[in-house]
Structure formats: C-alpha cells, structure tokens
ZALUM-494932 format. One record per residue (C-alpha): chain; residue number from 1; x, y, z. Coordinates in steps of 0.1 Angstrom, whole numbers. Layout:
BEGIN
<lodo><unit>A</unit><pos>NUM</pos><X>X</X><Y>Y</Y><Z>Z</Z></lodo>
...
This chain:
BEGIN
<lodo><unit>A</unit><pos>1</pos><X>143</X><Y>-93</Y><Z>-270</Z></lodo>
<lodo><unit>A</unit><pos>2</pos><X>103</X><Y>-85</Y><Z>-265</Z></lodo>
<lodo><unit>A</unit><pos>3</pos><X>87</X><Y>-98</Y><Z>-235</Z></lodo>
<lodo><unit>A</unit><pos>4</pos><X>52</X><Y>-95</Y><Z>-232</Z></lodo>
<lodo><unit>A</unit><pos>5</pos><X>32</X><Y>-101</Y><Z>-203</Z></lodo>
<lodo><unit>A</unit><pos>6</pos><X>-6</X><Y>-115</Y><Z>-208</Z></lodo>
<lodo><unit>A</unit><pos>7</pos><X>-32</X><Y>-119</Y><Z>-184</Z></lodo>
<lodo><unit>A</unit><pos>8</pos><X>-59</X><Y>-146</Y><Z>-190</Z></lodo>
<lodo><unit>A</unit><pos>9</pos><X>-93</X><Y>-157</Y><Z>-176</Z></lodo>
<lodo><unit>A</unit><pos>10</pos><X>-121</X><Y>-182</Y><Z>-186</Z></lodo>
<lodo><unit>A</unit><pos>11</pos><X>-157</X><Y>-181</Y><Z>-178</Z></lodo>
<lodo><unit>A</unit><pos>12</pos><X>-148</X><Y>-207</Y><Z>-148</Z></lodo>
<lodo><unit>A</unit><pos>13</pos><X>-126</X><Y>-183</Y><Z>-130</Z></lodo>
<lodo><unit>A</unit><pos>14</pos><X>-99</X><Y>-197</Y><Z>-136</Z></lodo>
<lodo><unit>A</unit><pos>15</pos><X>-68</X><Y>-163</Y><Z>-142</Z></lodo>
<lodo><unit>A</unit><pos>16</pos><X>-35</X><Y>-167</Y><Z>-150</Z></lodo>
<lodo><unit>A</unit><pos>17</pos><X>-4</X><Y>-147</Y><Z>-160</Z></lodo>
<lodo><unit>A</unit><pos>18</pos><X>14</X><Y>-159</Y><Z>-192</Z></lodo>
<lodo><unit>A</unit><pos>19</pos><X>51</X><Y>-142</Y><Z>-190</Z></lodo>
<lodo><unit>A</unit><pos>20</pos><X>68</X><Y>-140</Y><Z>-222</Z></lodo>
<lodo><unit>A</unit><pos>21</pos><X>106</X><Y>-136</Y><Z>-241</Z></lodo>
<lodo><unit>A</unit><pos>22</pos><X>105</X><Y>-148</Y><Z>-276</Z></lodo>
<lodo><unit>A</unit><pos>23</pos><X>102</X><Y>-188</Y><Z>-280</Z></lodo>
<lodo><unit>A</unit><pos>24</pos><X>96</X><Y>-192</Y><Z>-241</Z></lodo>
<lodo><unit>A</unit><pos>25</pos><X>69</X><Y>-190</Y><Z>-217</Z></lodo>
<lodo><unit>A</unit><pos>26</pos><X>62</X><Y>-193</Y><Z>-184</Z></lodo>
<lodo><unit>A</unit><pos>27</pos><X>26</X><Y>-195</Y><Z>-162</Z></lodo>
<lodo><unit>A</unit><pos>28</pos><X>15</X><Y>-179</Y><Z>-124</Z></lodo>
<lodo><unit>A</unit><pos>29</pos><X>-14</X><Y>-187</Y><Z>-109</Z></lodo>
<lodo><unit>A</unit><pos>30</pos><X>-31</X><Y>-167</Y><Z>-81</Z></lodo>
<lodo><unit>A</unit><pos>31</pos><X>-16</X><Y>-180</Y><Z>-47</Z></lodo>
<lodo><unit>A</unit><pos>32</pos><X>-46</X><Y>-157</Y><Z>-29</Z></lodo>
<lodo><unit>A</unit><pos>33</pos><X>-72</X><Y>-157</Y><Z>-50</Z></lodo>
<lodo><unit>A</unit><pos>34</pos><X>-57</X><Y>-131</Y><Z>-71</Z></lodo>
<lodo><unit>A</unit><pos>35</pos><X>-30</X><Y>-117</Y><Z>-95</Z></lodo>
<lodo><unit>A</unit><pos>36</pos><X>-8</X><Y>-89</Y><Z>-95</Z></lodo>
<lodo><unit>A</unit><pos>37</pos><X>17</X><Y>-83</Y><Z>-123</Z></lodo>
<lodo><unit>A</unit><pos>38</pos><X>34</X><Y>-46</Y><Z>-134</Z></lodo>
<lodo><unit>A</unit><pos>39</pos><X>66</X><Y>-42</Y><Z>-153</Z></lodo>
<lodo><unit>A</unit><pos>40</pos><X>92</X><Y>-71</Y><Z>-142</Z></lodo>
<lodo><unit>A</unit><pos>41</pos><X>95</X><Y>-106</Y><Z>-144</Z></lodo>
<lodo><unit>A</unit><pos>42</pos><X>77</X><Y>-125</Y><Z>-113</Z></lodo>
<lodo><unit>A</unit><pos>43</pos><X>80</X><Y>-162</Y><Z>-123</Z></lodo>
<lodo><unit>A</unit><pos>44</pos><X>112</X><Y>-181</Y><Z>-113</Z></lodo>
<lodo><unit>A</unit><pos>45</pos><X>119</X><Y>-194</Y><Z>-146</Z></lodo>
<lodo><unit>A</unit><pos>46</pos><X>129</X><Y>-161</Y><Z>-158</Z></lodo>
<lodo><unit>A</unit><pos>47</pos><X>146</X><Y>-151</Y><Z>-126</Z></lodo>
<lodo><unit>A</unit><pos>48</pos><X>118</X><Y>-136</Y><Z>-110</Z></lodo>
<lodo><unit>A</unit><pos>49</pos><X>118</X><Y>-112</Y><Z>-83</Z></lodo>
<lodo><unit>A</unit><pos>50</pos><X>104</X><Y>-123</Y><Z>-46</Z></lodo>
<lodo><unit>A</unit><pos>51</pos><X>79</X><Y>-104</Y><Z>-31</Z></lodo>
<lodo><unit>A</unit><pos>52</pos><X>105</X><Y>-82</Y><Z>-9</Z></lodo>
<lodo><unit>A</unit><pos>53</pos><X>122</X><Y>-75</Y><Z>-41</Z></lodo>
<lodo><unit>A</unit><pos>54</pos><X>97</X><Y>-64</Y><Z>-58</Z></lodo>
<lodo><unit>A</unit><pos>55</pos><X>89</X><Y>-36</Y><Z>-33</Z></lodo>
<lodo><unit>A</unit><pos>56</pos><X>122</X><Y>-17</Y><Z>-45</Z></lodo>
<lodo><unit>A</unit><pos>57</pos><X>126</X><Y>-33</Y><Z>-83</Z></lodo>
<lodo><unit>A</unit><pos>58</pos><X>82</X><Y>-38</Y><Z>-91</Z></lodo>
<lodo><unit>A</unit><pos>59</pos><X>69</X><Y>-14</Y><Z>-64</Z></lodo>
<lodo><unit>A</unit><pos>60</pos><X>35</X><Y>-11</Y><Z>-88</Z></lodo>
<lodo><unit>A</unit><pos>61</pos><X>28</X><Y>-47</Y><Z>-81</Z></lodo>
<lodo><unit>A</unit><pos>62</pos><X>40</X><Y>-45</Y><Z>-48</Z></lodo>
<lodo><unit>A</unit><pos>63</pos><X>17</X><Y>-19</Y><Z>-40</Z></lodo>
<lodo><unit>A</unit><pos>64</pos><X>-14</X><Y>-36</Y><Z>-59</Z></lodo>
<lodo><unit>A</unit><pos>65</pos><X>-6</X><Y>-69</Y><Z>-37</Z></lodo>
<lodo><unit>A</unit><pos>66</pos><X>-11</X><Y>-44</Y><Z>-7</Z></lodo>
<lodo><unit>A</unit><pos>67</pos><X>-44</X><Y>-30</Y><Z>-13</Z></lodo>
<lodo><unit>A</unit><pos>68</pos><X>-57</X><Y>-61</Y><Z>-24</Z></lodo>
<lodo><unit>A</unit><pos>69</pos><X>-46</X><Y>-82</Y><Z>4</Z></lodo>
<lodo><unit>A</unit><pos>70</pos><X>-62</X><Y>-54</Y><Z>28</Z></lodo>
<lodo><unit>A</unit><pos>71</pos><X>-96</X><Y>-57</Y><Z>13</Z></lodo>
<lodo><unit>A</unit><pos>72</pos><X>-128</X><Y>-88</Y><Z>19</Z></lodo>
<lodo><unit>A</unit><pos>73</pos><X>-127</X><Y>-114</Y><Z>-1</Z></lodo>
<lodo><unit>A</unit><pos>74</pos><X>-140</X><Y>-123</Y><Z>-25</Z></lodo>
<lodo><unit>A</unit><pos>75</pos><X>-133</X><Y>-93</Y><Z>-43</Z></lodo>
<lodo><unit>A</unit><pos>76</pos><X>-151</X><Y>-71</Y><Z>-60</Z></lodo>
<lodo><unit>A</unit><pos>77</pos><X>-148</X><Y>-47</Y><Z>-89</Z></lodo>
<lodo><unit>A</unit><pos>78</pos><X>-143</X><Y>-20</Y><Z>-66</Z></lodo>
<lodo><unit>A</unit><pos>79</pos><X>-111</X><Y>-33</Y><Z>-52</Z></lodo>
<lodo><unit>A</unit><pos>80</pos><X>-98</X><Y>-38</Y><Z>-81</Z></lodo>
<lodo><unit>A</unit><pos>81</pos><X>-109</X><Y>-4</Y><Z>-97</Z></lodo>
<lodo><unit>A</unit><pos>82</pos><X>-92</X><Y>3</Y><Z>-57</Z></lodo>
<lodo><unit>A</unit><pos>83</pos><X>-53</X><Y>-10</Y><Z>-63</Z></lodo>
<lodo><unit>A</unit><pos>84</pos><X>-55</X><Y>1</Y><Z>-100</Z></lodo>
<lodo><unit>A</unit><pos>85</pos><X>-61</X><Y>41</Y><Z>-85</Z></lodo>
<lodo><unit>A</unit><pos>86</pos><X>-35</X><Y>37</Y><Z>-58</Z></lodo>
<lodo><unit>A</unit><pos>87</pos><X>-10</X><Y>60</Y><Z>-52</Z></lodo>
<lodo><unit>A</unit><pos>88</pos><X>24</X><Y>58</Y><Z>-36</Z></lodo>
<lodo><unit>A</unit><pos>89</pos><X>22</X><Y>74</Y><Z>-3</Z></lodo>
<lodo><unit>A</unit><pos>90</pos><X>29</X><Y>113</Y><Z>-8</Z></lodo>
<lodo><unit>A</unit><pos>91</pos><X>35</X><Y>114</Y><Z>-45</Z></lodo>
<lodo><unit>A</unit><pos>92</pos><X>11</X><Y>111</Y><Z>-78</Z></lodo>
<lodo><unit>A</unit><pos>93</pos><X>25</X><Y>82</Y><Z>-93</Z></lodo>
<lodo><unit>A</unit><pos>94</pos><X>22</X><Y>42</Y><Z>-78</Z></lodo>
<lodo><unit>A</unit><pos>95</pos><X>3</X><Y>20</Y><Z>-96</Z></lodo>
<lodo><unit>A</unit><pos>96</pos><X>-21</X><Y>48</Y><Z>-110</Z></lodo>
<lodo><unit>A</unit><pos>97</pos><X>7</X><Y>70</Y><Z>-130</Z></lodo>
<lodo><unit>A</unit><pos>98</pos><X>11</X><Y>107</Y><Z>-136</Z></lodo>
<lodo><unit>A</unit><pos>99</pos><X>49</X><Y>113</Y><Z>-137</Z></lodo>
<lodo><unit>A</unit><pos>100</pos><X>77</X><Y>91</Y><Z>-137</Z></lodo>
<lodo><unit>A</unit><pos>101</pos><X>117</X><Y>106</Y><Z>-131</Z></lodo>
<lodo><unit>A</unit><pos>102</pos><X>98</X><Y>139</Y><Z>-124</Z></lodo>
<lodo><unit>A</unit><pos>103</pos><X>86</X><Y>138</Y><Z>-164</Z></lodo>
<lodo><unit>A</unit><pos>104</pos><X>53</X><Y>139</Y><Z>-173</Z></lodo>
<lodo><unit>A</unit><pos>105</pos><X>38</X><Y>100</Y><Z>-180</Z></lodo>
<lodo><unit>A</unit><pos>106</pos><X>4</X><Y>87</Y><Z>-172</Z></lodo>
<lodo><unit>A</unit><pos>107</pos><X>-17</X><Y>54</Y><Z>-174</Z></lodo>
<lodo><unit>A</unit><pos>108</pos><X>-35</X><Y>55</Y><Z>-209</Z></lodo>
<lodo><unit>A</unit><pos>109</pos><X>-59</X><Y>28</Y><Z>-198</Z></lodo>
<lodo><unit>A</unit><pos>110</pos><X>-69</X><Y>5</Y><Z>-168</Z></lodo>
<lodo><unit>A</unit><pos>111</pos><X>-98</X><Y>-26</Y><Z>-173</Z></lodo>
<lodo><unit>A</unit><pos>112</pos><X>-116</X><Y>-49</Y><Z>-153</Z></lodo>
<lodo><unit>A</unit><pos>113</pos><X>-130</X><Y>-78</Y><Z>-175</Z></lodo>
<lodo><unit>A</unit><pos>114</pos><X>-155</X><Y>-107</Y><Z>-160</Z></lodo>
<lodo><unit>A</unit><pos>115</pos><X>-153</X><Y>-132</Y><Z>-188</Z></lodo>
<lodo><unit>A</unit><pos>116</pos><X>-187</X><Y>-147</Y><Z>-171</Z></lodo>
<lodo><unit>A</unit><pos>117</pos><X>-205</X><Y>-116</Y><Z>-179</Z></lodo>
<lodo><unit>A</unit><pos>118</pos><X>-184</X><Y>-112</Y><Z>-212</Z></lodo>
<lodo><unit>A</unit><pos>119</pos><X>-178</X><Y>-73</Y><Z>-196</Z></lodo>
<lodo><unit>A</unit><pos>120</pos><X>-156</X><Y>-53</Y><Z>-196</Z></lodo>
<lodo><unit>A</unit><pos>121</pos><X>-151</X><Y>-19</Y><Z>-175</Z></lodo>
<lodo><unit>A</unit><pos>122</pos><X>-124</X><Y>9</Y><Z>-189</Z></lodo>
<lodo><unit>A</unit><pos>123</pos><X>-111</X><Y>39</Y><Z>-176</Z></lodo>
<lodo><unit>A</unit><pos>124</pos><X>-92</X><Y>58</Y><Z>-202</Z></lodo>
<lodo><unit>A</unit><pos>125</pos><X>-68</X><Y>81</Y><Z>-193</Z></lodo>
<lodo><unit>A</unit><pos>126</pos><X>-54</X><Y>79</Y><Z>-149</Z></lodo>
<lodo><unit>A</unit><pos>127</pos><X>-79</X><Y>56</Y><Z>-134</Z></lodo>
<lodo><unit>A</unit><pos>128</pos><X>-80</X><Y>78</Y><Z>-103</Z></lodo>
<lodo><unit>A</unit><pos>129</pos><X>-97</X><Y>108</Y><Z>-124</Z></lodo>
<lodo><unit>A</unit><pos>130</pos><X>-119</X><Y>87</Y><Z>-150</Z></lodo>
<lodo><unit>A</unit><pos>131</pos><X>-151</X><Y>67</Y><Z>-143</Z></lodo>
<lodo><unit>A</unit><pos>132</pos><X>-144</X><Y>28</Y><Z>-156</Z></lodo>
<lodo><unit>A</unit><pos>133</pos><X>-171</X><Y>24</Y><Z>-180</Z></lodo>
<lodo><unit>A</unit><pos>134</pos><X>-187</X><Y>-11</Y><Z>-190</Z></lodo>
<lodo><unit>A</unit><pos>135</pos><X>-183</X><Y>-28</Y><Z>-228</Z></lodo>
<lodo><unit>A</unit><pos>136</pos><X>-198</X><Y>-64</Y><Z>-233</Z></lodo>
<lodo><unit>A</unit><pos>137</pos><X>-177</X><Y>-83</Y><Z>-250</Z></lodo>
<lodo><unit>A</unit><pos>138</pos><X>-202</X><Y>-106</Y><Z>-266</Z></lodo>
C-alpha cells in the first residue's frame, strides 16, 4: 500500500492537506492559519495521531507546529523557511535532516510556493545550509 501525502493551495489562500492510501482520501484544513504535515497519518479517518502523539511517533511535525505557533501572524516566508531549518534540540536532524539512526540522510529539498504570486522558493540540498531561491510558476 502507497500513501502519499499532498499539500494544496489556490490563489484565494485557501491550503489543505490531501492524505492518501490507494482508492481513499481524506482532507485537513489549517485549524491556525496553518499546516503542518511530516511522515505519519494526521487525519482521523486513517487513525491519525493527536498532537501529543505525534511528539514521539511525528516529532518533524510536531516540531514545525512549535516554531510556527511561536512566531506573528500572519506568517511570513521567513517562518516558514524558519520551521523547515529547525533542528531538534542538541542534535542535527528535526525537521531539517542530516542523519537519521546515526546514518547519514538529509533533506533533498524544501519549498515555499505563494500560488498568488505563482512563486516558488527552493532550497536544494538541508534548508539550514542552502539559500531558498525564487522560480515563477507562470
């Protein structure tokens, strides 16, 4: 079984989170103006975790939620360029990855769209060591 997740956005604003298994779907909506999503399941349709769960079982998203909730809204580009460099207190991995099980791993890429300004801003490689640069979509 393949279960994708897919984040999507309209020129309105409007985000959601499509969670996916094969012939099913199911849709989150920001709660707080914002979305957080990593590798697990978060709706309860497919069993999602809660938010205290995920701090032990999805501790990338839990640890996106944190910085994001700490910073002014509306947010900016920077916050988001902020929780997608963030690192687990101590070690090099969190929601920025460089190992994983003490192996060597790392984020290939992290973007920022803003479907109103048909942009989008990349950083290839760890987002903590590479500048996110702007592509227009249109």
């Amino acid at each position: 079984m393949l279960g994708l997740n897919y984040t999507i956005g309209d020129r309105a604003g409007h985000v959601a989170c499509v969670e996916s298994i094969p012939r099913e779907i199911a849709v989150l909506e920001p709660e707080e103006g914002f979305l957080v999503h990593a590798n697990a399941y978060h709706h309860d349709y497919f069993g999602g975790l809660s938010e205290e769960q995920q701090r032990t079982h999805d501790p990338r998203a839990y640890l996106a939620r944190r910085v994001l909730r700490r910073r002014q809204k509306p947010l900016t580009r920077q916050d988001i360029y902020a929780a997608q460099r963030a690192h687990f207190p101590g070690q090099d991995t969190g929601v920025c990855v460089h190992t994983v099980y003490d192996k060597p791993s790392m984020t290939l890429l992290s973007f920022v769209a803003d479907v109103r300004q048909q942009t989008l801003w990349a950083a290839y490689g760890s987002p903590c060591e590479h500048r996110f640069l702007p592509y227009r979509l249109a």
